[in-house]
Residue frames relative to the residue before (quaternion, step in Angstrom):
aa qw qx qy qz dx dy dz
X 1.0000 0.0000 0.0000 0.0000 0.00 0.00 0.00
X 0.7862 0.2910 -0.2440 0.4875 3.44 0.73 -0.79
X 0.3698 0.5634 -0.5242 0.5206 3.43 1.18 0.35
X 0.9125 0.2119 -0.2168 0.2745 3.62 0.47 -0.72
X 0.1704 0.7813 -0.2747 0.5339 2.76 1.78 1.23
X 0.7726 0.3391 0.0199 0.5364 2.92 1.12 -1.51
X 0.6322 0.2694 -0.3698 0.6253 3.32 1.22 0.53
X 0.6270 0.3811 -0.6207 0.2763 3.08 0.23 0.48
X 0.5312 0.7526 -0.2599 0.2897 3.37 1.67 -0.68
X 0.4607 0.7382 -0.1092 0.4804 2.71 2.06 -1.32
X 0.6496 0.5954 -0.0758 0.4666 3.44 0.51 -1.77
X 0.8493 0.3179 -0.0967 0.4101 3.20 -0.09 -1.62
X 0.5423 -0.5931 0.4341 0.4071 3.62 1.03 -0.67
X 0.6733 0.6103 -0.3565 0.2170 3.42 1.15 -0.72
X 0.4431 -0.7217 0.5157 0.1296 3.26 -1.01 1.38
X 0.7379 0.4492 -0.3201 0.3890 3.70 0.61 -0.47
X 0.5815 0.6252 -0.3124 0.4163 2.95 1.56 -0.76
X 0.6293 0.4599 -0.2403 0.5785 3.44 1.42 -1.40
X 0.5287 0.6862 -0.3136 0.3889 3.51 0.45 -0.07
X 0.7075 0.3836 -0.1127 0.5827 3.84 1.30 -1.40
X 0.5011 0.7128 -0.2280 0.4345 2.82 1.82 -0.75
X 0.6530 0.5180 -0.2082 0.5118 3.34 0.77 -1.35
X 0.7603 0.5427 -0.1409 0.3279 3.37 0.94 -1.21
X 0.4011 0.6204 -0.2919 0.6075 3.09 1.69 -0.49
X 0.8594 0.3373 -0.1807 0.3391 3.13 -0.50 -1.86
X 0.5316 0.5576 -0.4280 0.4726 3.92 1.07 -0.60
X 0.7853 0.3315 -0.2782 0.4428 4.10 0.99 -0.69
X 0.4598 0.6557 -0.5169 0.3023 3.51 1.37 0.32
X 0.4810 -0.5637 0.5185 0.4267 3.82 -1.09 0.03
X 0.0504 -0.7551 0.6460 -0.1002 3.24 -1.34 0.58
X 0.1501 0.7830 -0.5572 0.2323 3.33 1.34 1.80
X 0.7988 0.2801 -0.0580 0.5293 3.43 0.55 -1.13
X 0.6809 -0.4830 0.3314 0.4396 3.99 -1.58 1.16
X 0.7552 0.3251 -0.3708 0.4318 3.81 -0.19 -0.72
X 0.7001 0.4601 -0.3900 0.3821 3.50 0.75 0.26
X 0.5760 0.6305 -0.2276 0.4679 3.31 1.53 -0.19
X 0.5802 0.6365 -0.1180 0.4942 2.74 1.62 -1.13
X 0.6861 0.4578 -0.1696 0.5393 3.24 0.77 -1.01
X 0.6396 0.5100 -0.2669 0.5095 3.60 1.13 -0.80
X 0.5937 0.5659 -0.3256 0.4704 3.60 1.40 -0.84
X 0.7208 0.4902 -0.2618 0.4143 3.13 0.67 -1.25
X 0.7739 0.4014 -0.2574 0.4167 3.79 0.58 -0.64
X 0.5342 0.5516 -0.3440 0.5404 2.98 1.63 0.56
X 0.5970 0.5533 -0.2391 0.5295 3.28 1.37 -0.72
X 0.6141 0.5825 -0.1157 0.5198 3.97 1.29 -1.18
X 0.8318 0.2581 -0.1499 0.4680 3.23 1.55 -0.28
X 0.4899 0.7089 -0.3187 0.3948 2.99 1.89 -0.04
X 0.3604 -0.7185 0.5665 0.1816 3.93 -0.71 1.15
X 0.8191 0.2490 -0.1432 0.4965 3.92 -1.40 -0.43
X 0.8527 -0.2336 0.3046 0.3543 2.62 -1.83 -1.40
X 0.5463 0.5900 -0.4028 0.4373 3.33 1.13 1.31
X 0.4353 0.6640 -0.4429 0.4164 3.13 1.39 -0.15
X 0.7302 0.5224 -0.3220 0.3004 3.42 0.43 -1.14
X 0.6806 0.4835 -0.1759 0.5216 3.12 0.91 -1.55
X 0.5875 0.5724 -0.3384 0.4612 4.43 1.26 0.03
X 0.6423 0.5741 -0.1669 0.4795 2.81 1.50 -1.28
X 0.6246 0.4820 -0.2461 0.5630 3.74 0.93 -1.02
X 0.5619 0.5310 -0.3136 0.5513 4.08 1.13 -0.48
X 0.6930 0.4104 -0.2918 0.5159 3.61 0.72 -0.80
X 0.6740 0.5954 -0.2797 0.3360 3.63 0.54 -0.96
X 0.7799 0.3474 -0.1770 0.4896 3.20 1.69 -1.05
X 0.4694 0.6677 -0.3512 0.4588 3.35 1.61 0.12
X 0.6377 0.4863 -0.1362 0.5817 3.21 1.42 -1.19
X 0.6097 0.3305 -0.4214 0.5844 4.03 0.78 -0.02
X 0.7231 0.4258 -0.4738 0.2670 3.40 0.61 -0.76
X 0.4607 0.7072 -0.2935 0.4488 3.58 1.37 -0.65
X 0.1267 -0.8895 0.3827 0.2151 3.37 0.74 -1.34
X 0.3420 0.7511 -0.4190 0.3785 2.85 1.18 0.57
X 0.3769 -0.7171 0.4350 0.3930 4.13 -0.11 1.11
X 0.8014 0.4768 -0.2697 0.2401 3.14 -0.21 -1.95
X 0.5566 0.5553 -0.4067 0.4653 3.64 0.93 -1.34
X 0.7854 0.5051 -0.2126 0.2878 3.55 0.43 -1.39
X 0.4139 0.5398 -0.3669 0.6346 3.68 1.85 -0.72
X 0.6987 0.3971 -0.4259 0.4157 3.78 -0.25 -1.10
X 0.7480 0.4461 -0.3484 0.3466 3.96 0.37 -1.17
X 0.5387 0.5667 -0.4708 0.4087 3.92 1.58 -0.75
X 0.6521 0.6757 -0.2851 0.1922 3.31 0.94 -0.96
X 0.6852 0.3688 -0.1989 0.5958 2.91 1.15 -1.59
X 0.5268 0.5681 -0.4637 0.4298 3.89 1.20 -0.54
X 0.7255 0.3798 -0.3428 0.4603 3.90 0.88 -0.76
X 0.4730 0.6401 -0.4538 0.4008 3.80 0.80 0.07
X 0.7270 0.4570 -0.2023 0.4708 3.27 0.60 -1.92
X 0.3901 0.6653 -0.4206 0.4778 3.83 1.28 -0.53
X 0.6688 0.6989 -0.0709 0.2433 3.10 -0.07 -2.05
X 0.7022 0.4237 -0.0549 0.5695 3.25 1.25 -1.80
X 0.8000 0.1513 -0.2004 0.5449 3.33 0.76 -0.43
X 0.4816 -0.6887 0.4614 0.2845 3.76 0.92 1.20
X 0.2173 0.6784 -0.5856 0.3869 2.81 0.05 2.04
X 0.0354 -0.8985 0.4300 0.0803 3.30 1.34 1.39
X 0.7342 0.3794 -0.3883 0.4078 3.80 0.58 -0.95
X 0.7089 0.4935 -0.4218 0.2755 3.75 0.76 -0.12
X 0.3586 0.7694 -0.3695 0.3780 3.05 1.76 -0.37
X 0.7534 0.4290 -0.1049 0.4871 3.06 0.65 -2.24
X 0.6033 0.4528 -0.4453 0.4824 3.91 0.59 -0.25
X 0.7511 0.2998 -0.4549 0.3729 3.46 0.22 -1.19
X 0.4823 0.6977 -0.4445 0.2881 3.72 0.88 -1.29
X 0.7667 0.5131 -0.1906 0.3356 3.79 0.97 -1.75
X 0.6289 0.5111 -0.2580 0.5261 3.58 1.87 -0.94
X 0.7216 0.5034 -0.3713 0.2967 3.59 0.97 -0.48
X 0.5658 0.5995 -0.3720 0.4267 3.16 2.01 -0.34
X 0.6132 0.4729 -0.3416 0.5326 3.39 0.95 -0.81
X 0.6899 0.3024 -0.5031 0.4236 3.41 -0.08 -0.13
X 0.3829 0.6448 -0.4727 0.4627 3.96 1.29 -0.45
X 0.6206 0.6019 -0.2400 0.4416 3.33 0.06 -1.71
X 0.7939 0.3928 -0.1800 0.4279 3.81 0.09 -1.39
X 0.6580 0.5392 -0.2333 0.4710 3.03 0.84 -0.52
X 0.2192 -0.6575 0.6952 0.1907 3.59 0.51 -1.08
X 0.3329 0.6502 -0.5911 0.3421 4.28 0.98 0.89
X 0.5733 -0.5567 0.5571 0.2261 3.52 -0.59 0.68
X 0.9346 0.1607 0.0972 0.3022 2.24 -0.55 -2.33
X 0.3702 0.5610 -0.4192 0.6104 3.42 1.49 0.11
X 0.5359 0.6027 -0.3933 0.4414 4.26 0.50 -0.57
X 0.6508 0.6895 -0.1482 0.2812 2.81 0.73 -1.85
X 0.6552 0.5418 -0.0270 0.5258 2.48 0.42 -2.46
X 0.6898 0.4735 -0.2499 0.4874 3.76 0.46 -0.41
X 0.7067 0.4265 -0.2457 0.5082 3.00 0.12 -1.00
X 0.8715 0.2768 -0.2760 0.2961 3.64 0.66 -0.70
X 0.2827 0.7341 -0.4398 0.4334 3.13 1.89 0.52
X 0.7145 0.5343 -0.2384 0.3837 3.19 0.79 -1.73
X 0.7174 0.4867 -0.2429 0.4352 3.58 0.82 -1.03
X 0.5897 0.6023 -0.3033 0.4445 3.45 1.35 -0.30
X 0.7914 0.3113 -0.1792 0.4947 3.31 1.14 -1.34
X 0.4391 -0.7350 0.3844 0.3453 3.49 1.65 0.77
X 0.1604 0.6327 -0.6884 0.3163 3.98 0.32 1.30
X 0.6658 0.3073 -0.5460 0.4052 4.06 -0.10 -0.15
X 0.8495 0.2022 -0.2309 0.4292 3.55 -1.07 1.15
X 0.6432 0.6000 -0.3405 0.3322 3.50 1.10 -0.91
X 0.0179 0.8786 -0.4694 -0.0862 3.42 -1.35 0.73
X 0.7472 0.2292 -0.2253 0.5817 2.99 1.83 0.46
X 0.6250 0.5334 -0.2997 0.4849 3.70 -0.79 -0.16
X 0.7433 -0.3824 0.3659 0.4092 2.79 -1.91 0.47
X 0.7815 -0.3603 0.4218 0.2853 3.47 -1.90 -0.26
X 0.7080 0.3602 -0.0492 0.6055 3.80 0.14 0.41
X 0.4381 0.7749 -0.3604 0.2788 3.57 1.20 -0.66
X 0.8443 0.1692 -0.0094 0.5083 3.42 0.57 -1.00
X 0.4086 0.6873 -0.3593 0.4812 3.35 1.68 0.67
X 0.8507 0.0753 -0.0391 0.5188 3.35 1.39 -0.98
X 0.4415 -0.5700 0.4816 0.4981 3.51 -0.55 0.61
X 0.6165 -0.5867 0.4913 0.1853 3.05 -2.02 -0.18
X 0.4850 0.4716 -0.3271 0.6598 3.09 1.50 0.57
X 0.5986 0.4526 -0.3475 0.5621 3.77 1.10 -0.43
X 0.4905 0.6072 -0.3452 0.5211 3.67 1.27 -0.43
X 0.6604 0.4505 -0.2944 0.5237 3.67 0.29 -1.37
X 0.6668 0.5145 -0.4612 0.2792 3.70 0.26 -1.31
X 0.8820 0.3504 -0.0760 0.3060 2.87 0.79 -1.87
X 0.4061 0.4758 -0.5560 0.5473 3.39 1.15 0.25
X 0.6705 0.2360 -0.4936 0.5011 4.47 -0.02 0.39
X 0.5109 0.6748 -0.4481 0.2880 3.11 0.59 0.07
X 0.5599 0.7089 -0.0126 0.4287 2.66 1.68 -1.73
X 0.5942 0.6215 0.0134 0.5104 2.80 1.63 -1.33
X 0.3106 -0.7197 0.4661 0.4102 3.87 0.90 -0.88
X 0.3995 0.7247 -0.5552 0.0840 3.51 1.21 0.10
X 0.4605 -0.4777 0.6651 0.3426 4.06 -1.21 0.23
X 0.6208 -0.4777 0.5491 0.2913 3.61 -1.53 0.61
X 0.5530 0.5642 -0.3713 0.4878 3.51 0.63 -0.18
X 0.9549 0.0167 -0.1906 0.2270 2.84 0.55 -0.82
X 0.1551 0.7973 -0.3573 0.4611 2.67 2.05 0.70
X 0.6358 0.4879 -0.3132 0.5095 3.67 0.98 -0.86
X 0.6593 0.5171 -0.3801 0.3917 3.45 0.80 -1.15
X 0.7685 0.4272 -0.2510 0.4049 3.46 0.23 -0.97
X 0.7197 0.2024 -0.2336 0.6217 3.67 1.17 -0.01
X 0.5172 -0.6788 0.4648 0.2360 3.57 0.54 1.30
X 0.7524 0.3412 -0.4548 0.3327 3.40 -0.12 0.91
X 0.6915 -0.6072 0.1921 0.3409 3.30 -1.17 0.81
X 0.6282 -0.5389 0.3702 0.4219 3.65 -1.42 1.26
X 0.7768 0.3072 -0.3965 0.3807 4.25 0.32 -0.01
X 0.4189 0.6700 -0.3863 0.4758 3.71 1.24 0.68
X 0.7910 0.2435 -0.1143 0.5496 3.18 1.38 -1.22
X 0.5199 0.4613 -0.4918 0.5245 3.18 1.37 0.81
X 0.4619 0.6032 -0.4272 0.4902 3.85 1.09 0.13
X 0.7378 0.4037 -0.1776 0.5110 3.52 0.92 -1.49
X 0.6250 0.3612 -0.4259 0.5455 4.06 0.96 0.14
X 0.5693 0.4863 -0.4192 0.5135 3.79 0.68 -0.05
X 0.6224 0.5532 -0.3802 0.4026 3.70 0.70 -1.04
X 0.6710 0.5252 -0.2139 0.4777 3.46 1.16 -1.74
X 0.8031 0.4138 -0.3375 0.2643 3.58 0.45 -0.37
X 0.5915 0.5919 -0.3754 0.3987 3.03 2.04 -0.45
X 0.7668 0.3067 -0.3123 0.4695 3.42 1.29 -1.15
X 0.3881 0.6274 -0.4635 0.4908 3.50 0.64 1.38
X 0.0203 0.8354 -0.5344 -0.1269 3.09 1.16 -1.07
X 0.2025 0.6448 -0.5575 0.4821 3.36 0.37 1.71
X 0.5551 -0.5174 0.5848 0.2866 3.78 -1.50 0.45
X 0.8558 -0.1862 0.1520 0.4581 3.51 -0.22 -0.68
X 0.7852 -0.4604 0.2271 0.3464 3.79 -0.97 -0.33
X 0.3915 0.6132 -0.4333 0.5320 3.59 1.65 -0.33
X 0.7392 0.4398 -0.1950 0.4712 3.67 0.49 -1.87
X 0.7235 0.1331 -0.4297 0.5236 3.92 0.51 0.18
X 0.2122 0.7212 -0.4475 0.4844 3.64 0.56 0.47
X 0.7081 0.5075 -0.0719 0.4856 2.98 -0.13 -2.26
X 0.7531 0.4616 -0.0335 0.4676 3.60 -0.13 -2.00
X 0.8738 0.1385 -0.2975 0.3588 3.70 0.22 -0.14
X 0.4507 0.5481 -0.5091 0.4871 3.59 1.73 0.62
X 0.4971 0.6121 -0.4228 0.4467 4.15 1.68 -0.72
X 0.8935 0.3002 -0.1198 0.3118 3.45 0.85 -1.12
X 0.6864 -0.4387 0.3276 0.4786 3.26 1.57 0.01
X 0.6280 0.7048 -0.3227 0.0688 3.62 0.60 -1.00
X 0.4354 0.8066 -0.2721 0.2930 3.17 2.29 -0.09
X 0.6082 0.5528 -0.2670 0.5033 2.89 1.61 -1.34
X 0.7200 -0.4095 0.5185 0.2123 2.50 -2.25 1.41
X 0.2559 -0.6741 0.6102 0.3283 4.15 -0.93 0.36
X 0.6487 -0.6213 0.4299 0.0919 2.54 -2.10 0.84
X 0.2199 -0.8340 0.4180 0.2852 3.61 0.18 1.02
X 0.7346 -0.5085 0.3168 0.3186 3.46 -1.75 0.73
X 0.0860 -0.7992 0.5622 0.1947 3.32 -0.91 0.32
């Protein structure tokens, strides 16, 4: 419950909420693994910056030590997102690879799912270099969506990249399908969570 408390706090931006949150969970007990775990994890759900990652990796191993699959598939996930954002490509592609197999074992759908569309987001089928997303979008889909990102209107998205306002509505439809998002706020949203802003990283 207070795990899902903490994502919504997480989610929504709200600082007071995450805040009571914090306060709660700091007086919960945390004798036994699934209680640690849980404590890890709402600690991770509320971490900001360059703590998320390193909260997230705490939860992941609380949750293996516990042993408990599914909790632990859900934490690789969000553990391979927060990766992702800071262009952690091999951890991405490990956790991304452990949450399927435990998917797989399970027989979880929607945990599959939930996999399967992580992976396709942070562009791991085929990809062998670069950031996360690298080989998911072209590099003009990059330009679009970083104004997107931005609040530009297709209008003027076209202006600033010299091509016409129904070209760069083609290229914000393209971005949302292989995003697999609802509309432009939600890939917007989704590709500052995952990194996709950054410039890629050239081969060496």
């Amino acid at each position: 419950m207070l795990s899902a408390v903490a994502r919504t706090a997480e989610r929504t931006g709200d600082a007071e909420l995450g805040a009571a949150v914090s306060v709660l969970a700091a007086a919960l007990p945390a004798r036994h693994p699934a209680e640690r775990a849980h404590a890890a994890q709402v600690t991770a759900l509320l971490a900001a910056g360059g703590e998320a990652l390193g909260a997230w990796r705490t939860a992941v191993a609380a949750w293996r030590a516990d042993g408990q699959p599914y909790p632990l598939g859900r934490a690789l996930l969000s553990l391979a997102e927060t990766a992702a954002a800071a262009g952690e490509r091999d951890e991405v592609a490990a956790a991304v690879a452990e949450a399927a197999t435990l998917a797989a074992g399970l027989g979880a759908r929607p945990l599959a799912q939930r996999t399967a569309t992580l992976a396709r987001r942070v562009g791991l089928r085929g990809a062998t270099r670069g950031r996360p997303g690298a080989d998911l979008l072209t590099s003009r889909e990059r330009e679009v969506l970083r104004l997107v990102a931005e609040g530009h209107s297709n209008s003027r998205i076209a202006e600033r990249l010299f091509i016409s306002p129904k070209t760069a509505s083609v290229h914000v439809s393209r971005i949302i399908a292989k995003l697999d998002v609802s509309n432009r706020v939600e890939a917007a949203a989704l590709a500052h969570r995952l990194g996709l802003l950054a410039e890629p990283t050239a081969p060496r």
